[in-house]
C-alpha positions as CSV (number, residue, x, y, z in Angstrom):
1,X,0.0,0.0,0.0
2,X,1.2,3.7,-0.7
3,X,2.1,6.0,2.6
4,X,-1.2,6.3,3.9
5,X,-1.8,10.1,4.9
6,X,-5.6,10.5,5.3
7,X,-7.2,8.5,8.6
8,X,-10.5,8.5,9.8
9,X,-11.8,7.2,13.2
10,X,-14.9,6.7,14.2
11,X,-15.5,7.3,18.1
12,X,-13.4,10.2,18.1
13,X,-14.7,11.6,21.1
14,X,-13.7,8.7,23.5
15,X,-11.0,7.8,25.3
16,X,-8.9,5.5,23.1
17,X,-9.8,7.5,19.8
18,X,-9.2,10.7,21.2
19,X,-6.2,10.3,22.2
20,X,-5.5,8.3,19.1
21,X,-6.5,11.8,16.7
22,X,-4.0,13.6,18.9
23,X,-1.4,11.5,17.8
24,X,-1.9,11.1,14.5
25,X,-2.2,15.0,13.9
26,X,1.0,15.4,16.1
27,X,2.7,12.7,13.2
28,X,1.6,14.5,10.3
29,X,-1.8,12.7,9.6
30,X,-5.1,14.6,8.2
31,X,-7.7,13.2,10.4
32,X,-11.4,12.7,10.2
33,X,-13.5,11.9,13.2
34,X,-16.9,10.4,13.1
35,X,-18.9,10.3,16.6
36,X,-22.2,10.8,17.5
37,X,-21.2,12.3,21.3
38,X,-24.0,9.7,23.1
39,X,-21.0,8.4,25.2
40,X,-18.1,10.3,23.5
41,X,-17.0,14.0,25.2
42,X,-16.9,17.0,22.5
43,X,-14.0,18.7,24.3
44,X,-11.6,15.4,24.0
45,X,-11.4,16.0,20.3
46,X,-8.1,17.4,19.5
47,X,-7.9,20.7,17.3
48,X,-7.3,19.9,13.8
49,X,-9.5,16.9,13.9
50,X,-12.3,17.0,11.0
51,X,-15.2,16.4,13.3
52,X,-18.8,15.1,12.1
53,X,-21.3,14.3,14.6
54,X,-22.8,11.2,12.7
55,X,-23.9,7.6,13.5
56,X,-22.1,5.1,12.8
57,X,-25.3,3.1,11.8
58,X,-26.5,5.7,9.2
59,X,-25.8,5.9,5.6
60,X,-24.9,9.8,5.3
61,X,-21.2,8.7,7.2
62,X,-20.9,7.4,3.5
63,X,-19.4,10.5,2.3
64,X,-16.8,10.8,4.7
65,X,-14.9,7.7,3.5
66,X,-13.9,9.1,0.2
67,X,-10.3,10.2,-0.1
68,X,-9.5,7.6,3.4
69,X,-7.1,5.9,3.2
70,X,-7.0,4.2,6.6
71,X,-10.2,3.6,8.8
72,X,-10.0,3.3,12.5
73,X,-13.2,1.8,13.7
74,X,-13.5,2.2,17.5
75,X,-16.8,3.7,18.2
76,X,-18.8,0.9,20.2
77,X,-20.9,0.4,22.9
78,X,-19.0,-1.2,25.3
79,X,-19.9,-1.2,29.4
80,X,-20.5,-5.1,29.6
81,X,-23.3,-4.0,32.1
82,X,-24.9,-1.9,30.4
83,X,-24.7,-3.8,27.3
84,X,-26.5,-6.8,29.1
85,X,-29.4,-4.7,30.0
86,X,-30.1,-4.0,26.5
87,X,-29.0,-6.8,23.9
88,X,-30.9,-5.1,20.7
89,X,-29.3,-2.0,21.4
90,X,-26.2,-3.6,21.8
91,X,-26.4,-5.2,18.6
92,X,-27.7,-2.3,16.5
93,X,-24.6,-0.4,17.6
94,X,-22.3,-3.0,17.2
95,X,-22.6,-4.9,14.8
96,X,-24.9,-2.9,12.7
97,X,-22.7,0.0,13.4
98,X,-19.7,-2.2,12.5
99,X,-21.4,-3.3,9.1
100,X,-22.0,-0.2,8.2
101,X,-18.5,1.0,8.6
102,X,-17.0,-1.5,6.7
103,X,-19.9,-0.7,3.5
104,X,-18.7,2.9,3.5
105,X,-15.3,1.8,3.5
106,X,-15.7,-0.9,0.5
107,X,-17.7,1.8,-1.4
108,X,-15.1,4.6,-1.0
109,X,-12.4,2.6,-1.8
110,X,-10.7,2.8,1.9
111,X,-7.2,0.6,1.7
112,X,-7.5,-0.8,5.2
113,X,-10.1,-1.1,7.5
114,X,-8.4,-1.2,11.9
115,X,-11.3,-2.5,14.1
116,X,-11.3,-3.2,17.9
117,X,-11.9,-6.4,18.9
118,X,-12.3,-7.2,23.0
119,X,-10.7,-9.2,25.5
120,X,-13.6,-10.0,26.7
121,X,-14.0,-12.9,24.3
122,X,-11.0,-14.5,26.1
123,X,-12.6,-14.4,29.7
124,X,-14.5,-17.8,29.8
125,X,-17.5,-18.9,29.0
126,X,-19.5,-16.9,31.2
127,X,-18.3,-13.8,29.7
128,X,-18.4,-15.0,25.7
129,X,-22.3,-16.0,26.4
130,X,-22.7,-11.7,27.2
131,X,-24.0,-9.6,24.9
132,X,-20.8,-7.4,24.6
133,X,-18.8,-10.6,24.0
134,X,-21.5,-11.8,21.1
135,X,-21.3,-8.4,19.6
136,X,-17.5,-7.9,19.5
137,X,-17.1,-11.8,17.9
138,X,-19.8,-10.7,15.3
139,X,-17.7,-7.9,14.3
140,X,-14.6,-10.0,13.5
141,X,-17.2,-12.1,11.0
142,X,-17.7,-8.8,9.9
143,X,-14.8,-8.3,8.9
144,X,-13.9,-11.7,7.5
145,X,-17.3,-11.4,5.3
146,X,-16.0,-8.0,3.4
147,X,-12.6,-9.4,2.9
148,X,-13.7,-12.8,1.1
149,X,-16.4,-10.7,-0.3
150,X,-14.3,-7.4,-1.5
151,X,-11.1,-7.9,-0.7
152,X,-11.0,-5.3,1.9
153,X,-8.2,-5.6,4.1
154,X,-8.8,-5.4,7.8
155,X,-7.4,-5.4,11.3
156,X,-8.7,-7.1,14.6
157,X,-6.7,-5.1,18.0
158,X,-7.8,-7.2,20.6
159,X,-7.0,-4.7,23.5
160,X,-6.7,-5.9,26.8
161,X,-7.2,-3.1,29.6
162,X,-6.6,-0.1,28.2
163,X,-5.7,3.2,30.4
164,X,-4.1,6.5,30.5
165,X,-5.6,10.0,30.5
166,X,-9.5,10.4,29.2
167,X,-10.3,7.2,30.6
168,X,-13.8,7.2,30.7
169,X,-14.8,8.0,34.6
170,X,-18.2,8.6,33.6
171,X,-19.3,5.1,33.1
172,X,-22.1,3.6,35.1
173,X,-19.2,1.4,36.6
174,X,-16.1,3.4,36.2
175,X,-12.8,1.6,35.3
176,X,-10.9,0.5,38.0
177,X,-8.2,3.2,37.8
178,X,-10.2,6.3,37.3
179,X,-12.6,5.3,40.2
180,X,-9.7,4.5,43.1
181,X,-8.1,7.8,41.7
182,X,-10.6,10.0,42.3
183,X,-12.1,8.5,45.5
184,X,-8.2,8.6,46.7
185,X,-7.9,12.0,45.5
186,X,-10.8,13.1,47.2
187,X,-10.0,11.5,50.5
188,X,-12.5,9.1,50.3
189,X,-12.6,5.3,50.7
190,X,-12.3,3.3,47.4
191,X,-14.5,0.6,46.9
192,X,-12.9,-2.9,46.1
193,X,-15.2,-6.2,45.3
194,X,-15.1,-9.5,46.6
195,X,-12.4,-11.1,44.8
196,X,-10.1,-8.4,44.4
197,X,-6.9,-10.1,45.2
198,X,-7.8,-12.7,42.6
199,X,-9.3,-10.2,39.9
200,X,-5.6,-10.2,37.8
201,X,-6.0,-7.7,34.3
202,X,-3.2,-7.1,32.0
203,X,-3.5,-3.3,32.1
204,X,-1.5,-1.2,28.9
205,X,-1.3,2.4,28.0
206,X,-3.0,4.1,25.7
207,X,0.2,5.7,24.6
208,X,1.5,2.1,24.1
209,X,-1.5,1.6,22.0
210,X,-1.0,4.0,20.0
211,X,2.4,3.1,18.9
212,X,1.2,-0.3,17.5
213,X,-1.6,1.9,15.7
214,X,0.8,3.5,13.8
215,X,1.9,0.1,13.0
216,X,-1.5,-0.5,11.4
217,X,-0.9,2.2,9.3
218,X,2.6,2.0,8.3
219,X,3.1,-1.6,7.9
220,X,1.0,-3.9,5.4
221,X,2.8,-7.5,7.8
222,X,-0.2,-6.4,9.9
223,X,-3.2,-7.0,7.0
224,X,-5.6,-9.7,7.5
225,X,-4.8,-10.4,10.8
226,X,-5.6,-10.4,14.7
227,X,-3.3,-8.7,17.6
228,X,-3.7,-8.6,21.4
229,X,-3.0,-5.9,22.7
230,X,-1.2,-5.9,26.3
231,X,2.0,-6.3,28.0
232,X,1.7,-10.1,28.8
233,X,1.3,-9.4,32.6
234,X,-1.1,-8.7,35.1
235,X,-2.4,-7.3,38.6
236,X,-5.0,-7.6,40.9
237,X,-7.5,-4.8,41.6
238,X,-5.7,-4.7,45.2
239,X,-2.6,-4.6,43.2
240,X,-3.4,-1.4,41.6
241,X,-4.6,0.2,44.2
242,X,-2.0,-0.3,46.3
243,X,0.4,1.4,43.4
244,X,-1.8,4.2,43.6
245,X,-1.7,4.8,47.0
246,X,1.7,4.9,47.3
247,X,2.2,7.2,44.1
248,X,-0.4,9.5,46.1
249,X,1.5,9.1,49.7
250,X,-2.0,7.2,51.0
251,X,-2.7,4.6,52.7
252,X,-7.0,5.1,53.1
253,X,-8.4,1.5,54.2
254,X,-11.2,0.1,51.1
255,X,-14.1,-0.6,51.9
256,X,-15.2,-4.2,50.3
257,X,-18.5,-4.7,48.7
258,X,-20.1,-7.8,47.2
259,X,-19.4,-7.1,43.1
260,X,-22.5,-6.0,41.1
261,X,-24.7,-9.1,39.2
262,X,-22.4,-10.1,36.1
263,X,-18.8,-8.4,37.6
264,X,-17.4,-11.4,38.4
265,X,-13.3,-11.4,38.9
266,X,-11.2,-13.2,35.8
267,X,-7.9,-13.1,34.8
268,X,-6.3,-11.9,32.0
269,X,-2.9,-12.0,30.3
270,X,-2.2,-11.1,26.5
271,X,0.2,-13.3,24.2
272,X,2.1,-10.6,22.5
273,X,3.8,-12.5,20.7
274,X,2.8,-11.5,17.3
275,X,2.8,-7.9,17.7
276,X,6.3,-8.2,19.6
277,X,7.6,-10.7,16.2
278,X,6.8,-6.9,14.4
279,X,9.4,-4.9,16.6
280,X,6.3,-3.2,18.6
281,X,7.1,-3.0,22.4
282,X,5.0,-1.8,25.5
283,X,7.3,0.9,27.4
284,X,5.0,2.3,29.5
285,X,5.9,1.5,33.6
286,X,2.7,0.8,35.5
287,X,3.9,3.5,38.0
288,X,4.4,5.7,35.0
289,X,1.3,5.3,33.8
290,X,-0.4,5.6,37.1
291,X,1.1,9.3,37.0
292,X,-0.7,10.2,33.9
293,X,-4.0,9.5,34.7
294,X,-3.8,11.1,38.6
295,X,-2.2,14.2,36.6
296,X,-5.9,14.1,34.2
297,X,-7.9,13.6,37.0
298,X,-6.3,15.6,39.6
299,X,-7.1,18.4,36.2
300,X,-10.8,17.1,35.8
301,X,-11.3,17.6,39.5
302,X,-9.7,21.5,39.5
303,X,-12.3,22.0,36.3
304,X,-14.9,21.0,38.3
305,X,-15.9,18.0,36.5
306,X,-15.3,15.5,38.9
């Protein structure tokens, strides 16, 4: 494929697109942003990002595809909760949203399309029979269907636990970092669930990421297939929070709570091993990025936000 110089990304607004725009523009990328701001934040989108508040799931995003070269496609619903509570939303979002993308792509003539995929779908069989996890492995059919079909080549990222600044702290559940942050910072008692000690994640930056994205970009080795996206260890929820505390001087006692219907603790731990064969490496320390995201908050909180 020739240097690719025009990317679009749908789910701009959020936290891992976002932050994605803002690197690609700092590399010397035109970027296009689709999102349609139901869970994405207007203010997140970097300045020189094309913006268009559309739907993924509606035909006028059609237009925006021509002259793409690269398509990011991260806009999703994705709180495993709140996707259990409504399946046929879910689904319209999802995988409808996801079909969608990949027609405007094949009709514009995009070169490549990047998708997210979940590690979800690696977290037993309790998690694969949720809605989220249904969703995310219908997408990679997706995918497969408009490359036999069209010949569209395509790119699963099956991110593990992804964090760094932007996080979304507005979820109905909050991600594990942002909400013992901000109850830390606050002075108040974080909450940790039964089965803390055994709830093991392998947590990666965003920044990290977003290095291997430019990988997706840059590097054709990548086409037609799936990477994880992690640093091939893990820690426990009592882990984390006990990094934190120390990077904050704290040492507040939890308080421990029975986990909500359908949290129940896993463990997870990416083989890198594909993305590594391609000379990608995480670098981001845990206690590094721990620093980034109190910095954001501690910023959110002093905008009154939080």
């Amino acid at each position: 494929m020739e240097k690719a110089s025009h990317v679009l990304i749908t789910g701009v607004a959020g936290f891992i697109g976002s932050n994605l725009a803002d690197r690609l523009l700092r590399e010397g990328y035109f970027v296009r942003g689709i999102d349609n701001l139901s869970y994405g934040v207007r203010e997140q989108i970097p300045d020189g990002t094309e913006f268009h508040k559309q739907d993924i799931r509606s035909k006028e995003i059609y237009d925006l595809f021509r002259g793409i070269d690269v398509v990011f496609h991260l806009a999703a619903k994705n709180q495993i909760l709140d996707c259990q509570k409504d399946p046929v939303e879910t689904m319209d979002i999802n995988v409808t949203g996801t079909a969608n993308v990949f027609e405007a792509a094949r009709r514009a003539g995009v070169k490549k399309v990047v998708y997210a995929e979940s590690s979800v779908v690696e977290e037993g069989d309790e998690r694969t029979k949720g809605f989220y996890a249904i969703s995310k492995m219908t997408d990679t059919r997706i995918a497969g269907g408009y490359r036999a079909a069209y010949g569209i080549p395509s790119v699963g990222l099956r991110y593990f636990n992804v964090y760094g600044p932007r996080q979304d702290y507005r979820r109905t559940i909050p991600p594990v970092m942002s909400a013992f942050i901000i109850k830390l910072l606050k002075g108040e008692q974080p909450i940790v669930y039964e089965g803390g000690e055994i709830n093991r994640r392998d947590f990666i930056h965003v920044n990290d990421v977003n290095d291997f994205h430019l990988f997706c970009i840059e590097d054709d080795r990548v086409n037609n297939k799936m990477f994880r996206l992690g640093t091939s260890t893990n820690y426990s929820v009592v882990e984390i929070l006990a990094a934190i505390q120390k990077l904050l001087g704290l040492n507040i006692k939890p308080i421990v709570k029975k986990p909500p219907d359908g949290d129940t603790p896993v463990q997870t731990r990416a083989d890198i091993s594909d993305a590594l064969a391609l000379g990608w490496s995480p670098k981001m320390s845990l206690e590094e990025g721990l620093r980034t995201m109190v910095e954001y908050i501690k910023a959110e909180i002093g905008k009154g936000k939080i």
